[in-house]
LUMKOLMI-961954 format. One record per residue (C-alpha): x, y, z; residue in one letter; residue number from 1; chain. Coordinates in steps of 0.05 Angstrom, whole numbers, padded with zeros to 5 digits. Layout:
% residues N
pt x: X&y: Y&z: Z&resn: a&resi: NUM&chain: A;
...
END
This chain:
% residues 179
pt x: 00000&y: 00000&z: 00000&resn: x&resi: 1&chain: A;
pt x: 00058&y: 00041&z: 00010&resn: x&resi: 2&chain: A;
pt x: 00104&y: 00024&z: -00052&resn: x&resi: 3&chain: A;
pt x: 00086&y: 00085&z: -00097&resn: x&resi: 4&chain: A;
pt x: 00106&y: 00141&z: -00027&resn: x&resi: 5&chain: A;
pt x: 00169&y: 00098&z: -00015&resn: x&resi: 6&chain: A;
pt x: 00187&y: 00105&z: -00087&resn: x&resi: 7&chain: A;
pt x: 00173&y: 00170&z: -00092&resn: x&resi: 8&chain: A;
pt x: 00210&y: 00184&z: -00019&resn: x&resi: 9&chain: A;
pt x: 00265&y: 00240&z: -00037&resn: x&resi: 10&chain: A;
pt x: 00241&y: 00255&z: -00102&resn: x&resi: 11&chain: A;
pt x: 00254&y: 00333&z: -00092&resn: x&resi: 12&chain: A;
pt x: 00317&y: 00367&z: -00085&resn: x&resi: 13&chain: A;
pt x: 00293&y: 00396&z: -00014&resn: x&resi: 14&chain: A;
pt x: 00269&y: 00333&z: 00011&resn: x&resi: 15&chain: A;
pt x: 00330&y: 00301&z: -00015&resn: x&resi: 16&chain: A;
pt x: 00379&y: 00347&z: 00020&resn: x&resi: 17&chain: A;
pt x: 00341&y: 00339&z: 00081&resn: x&resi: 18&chain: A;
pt x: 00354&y: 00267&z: 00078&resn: x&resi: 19&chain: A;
pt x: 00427&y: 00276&z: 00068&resn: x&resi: 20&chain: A;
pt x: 00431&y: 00318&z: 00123&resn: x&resi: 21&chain: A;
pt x: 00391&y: 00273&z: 00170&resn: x&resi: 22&chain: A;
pt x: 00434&y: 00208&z: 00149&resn: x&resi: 23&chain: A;
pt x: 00500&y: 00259&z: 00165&resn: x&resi: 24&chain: A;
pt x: 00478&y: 00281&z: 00231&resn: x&resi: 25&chain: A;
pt x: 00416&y: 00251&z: 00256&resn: x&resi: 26&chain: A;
pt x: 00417&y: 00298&z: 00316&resn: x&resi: 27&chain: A;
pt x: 00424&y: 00360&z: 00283&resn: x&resi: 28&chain: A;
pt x: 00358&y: 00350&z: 00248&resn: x&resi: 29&chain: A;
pt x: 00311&y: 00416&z: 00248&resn: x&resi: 30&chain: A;
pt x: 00241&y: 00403&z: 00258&resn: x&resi: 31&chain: A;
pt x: 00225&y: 00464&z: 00222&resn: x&resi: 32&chain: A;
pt x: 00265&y: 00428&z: 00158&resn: x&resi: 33&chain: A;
pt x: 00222&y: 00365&z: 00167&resn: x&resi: 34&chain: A;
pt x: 00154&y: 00408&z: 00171&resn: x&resi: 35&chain: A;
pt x: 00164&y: 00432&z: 00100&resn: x&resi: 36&chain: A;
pt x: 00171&y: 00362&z: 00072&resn: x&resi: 37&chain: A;
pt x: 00121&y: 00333&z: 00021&resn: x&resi: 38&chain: A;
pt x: 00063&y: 00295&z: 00067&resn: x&resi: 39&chain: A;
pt x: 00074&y: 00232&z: 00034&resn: x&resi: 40&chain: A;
pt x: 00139&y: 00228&z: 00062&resn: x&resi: 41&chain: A;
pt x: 00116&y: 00234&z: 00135&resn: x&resi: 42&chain: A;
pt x: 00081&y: 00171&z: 00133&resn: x&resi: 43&chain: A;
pt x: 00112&y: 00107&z: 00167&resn: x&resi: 44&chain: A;
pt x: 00119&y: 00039&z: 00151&resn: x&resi: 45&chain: A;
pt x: 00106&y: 00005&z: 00225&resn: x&resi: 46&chain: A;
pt x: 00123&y: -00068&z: 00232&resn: x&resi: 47&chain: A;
pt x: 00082&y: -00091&z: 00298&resn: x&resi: 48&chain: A;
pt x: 00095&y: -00162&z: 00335&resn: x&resi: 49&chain: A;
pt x: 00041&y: -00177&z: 00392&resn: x&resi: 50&chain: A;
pt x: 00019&y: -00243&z: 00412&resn: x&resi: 51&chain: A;
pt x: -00047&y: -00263&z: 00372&resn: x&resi: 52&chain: A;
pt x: -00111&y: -00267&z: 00410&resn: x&resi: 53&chain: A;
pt x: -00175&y: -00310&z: 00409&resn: x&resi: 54&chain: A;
pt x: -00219&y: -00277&z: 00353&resn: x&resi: 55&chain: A;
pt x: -00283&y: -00305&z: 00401&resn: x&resi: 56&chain: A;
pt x: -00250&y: -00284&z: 00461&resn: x&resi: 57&chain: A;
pt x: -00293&y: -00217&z: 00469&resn: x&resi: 58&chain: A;
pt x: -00354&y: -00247&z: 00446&resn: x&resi: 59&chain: A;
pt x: -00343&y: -00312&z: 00499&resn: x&resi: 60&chain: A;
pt x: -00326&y: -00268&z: 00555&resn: x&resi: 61&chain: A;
pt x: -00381&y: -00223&z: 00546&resn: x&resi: 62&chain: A;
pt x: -00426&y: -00272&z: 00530&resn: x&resi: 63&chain: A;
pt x: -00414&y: -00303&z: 00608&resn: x&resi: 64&chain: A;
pt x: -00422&y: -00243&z: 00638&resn: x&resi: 65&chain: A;
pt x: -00488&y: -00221&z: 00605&resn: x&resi: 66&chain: A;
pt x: -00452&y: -00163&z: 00572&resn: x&resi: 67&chain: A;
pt x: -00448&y: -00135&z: 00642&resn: x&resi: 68&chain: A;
pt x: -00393&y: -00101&z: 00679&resn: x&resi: 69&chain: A;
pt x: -00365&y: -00147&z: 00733&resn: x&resi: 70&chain: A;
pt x: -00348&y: -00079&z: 00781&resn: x&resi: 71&chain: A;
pt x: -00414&y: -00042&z: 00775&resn: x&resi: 72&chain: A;
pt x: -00464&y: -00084&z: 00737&resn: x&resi: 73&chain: A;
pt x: -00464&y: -00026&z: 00673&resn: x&resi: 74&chain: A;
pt x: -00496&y: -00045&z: 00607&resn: x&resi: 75&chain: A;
pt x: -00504&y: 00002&z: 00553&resn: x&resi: 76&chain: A;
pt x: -00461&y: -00033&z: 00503&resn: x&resi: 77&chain: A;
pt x: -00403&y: 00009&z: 00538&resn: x&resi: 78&chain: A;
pt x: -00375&y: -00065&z: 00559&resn: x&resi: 79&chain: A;
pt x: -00300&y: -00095&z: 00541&resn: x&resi: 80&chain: A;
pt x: -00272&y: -00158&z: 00554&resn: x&resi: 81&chain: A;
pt x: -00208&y: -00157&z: 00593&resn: x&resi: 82&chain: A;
pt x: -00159&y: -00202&z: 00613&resn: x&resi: 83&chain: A;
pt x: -00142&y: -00227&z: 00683&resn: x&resi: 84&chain: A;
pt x: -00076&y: -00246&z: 00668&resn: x&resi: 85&chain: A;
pt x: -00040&y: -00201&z: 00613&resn: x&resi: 86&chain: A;
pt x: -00039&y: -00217&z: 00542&resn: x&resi: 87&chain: A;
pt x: 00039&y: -00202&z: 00547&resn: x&resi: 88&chain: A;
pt x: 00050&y: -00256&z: 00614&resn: x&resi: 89&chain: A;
pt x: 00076&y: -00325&z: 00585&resn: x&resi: 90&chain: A;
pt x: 00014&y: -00362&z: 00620&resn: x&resi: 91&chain: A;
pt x: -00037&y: -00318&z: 00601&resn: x&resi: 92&chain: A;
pt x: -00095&y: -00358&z: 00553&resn: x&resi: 93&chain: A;
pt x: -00151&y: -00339&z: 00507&resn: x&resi: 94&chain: A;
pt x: -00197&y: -00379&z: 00555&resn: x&resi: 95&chain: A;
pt x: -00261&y: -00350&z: 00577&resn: x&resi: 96&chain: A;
pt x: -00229&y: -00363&z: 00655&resn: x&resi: 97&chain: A;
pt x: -00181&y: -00320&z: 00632&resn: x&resi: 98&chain: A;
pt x: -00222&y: -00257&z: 00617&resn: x&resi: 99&chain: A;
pt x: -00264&y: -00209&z: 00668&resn: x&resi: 100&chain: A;
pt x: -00326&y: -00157&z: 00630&resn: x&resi: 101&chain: A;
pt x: -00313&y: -00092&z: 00648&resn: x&resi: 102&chain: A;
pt x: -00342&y: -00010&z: 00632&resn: x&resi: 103&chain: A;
pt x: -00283&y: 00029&z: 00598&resn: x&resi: 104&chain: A;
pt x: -00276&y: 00064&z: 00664&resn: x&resi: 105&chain: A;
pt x: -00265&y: -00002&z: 00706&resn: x&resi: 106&chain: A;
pt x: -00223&y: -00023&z: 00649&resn: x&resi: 107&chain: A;
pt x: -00180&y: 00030&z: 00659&resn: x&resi: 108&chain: A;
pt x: -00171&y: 00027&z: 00729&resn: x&resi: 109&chain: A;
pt x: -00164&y: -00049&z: 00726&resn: x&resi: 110&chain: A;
pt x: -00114&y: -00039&z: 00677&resn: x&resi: 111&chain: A;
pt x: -00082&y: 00026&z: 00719&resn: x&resi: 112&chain: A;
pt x: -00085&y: -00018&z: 00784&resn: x&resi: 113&chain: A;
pt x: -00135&y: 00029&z: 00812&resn: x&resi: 114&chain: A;
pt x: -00180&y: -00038&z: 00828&resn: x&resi: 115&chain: A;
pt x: -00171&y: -00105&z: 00824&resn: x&resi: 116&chain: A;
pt x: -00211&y: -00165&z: 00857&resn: x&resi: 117&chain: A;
pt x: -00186&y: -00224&z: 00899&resn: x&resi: 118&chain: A;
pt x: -00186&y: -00307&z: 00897&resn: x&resi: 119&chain: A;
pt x: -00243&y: -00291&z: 00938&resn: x&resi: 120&chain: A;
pt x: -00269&y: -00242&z: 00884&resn: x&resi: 121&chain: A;
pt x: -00279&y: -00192&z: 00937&resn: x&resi: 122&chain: A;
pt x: -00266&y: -00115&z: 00893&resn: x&resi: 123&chain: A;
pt x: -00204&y: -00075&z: 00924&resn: x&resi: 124&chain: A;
pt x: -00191&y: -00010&z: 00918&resn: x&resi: 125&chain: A;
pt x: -00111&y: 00011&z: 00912&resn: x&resi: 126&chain: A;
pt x: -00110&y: 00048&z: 00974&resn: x&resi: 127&chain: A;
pt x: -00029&y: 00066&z: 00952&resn: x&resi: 128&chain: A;
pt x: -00052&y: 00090&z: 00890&resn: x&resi: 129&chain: A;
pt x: -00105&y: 00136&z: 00918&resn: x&resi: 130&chain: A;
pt x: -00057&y: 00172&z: 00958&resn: x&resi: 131&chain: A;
pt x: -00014&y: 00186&z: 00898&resn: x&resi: 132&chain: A;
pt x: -00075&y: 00215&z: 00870&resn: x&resi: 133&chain: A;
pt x: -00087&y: 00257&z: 00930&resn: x&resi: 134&chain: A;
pt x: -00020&y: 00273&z: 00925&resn: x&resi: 135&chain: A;
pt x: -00020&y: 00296&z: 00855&resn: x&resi: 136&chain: A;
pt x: -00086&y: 00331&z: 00861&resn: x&resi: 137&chain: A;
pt x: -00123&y: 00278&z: 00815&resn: x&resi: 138&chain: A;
pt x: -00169&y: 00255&z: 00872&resn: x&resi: 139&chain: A;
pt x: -00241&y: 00280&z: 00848&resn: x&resi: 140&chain: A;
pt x: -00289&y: 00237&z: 00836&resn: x&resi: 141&chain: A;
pt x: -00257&y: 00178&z: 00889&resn: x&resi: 142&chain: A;
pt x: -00321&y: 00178&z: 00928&resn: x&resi: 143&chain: A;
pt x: -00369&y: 00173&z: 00870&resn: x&resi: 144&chain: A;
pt x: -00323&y: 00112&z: 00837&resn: x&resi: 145&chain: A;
pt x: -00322&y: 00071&z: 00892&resn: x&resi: 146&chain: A;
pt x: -00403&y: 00076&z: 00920&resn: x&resi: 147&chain: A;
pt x: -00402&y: 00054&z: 00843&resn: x&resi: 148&chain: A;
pt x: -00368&y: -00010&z: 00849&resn: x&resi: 149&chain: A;
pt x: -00405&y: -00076&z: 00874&resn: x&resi: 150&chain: A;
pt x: -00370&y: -00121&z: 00942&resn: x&resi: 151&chain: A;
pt x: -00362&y: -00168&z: 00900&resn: x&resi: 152&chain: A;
pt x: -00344&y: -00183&z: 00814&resn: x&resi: 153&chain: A;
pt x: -00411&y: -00208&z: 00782&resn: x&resi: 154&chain: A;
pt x: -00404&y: -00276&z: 00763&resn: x&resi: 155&chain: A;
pt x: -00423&y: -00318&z: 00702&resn: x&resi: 156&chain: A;
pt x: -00463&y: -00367&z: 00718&resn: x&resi: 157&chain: A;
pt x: -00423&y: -00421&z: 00696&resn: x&resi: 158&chain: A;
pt x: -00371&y: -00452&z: 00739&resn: x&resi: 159&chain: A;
pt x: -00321&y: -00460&z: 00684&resn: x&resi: 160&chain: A;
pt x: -00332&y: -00393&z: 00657&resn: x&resi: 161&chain: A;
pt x: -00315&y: -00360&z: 00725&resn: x&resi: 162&chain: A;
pt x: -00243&y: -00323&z: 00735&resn: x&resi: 163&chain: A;
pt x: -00196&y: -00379&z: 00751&resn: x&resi: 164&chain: A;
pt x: -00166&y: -00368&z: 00819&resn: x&resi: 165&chain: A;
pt x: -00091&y: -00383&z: 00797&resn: x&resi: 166&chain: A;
pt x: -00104&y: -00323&z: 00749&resn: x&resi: 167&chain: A;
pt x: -00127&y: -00275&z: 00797&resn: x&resi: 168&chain: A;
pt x: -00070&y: -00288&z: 00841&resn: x&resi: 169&chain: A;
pt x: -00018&y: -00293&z: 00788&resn: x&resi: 170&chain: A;
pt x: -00048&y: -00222&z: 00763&resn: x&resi: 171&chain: A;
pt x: -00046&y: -00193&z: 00829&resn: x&resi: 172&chain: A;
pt x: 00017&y: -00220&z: 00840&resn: x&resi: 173&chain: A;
pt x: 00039&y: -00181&z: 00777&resn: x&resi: 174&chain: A;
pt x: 00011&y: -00119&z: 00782&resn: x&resi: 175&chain: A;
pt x: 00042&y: -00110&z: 00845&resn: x&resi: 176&chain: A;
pt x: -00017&y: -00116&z: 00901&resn: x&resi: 177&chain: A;
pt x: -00011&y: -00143&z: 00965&resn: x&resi: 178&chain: A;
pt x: -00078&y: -00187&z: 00986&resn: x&resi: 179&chain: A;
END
């Protein structure tokens, strides 16, 4: 898709010089030099490697958990499927054990280590983490977040679909918390 602007990468005299003076002294590079520069030569060829997930593992996971956030109990097609133990972890699976429904917001703070849930699946709030808040003046809305969040995840109702406990802890484990 990107064979013609590759080609045509340095076509100019100006873009060409710039290139010659980039490959001379990367450092002294002007960003005013590089503004002026054609707009098909600021795109990027990005070559990505991630680990490959489950194409059914959003649909399974919120499938168990009635498209339903396990922190509050939100709807509203606002719902993502996360997982427990992170994509990037050696151990982590594609399996529906694996994965927890969540809003964006609890999402985020799942993700952020703002909350997290036990083996017992018992919602914590990162007490550490809301002192650095306070700290950094970031600290509205703490009340309102956690009357928000339920005692305990919501479940699926099948066993096997339920967070697996050696996930939790591993995750926990991970992300630093002490239960």
């Amino acid at each position: 898709a990107n064979l013609e602007s590759l080609h045509g990468f340095g076509e100019s005299l100006h873009d060409l010089s710039v290139l010659e003076s980039i490959a001379s002294d990367p450092n002294a590079v002007n960003d005013a030099d590089l503004q002026i520069v054609g707009q098909d030569r600021r795109r990027v060829v990005r070559s990505v490697q991630q680990r490959l997930r489950s194409a059914s593992f959003k649909t399974r996971v919120l499938t168990a958990y009635n498209h339903s956030c396990a922190f509050c109990g939100l709807q509203l097609n606002l719902i993502q499927a996360a997982h427990i133990l992170p994509v990037s972890h050696d151990n982590s699976t594609d399996d529906t054990y694996n994965g927890i429904a969540s809003c964006f917001l609890h999402h985020a703070a799942y993700d952020r280590d703002l909350v997290t849930f036990d083996k017992s699946y018992v919602i914590k709030v990162n007490e550490e983490e809301t002192r650095r808040l306070a700290d950094a003046d970031r600290i509205g809305g703490l009340d309102k977040f956690r009357k928000g969040l339920r005692p305990l995840i919501l479940l699926p109702p099948a066993v096997a679909d339920r967070p697996h406990v050696e996930f939790v802890i591993s995750a926990n484990q991970i992300r630093g918390w002490r239960l």
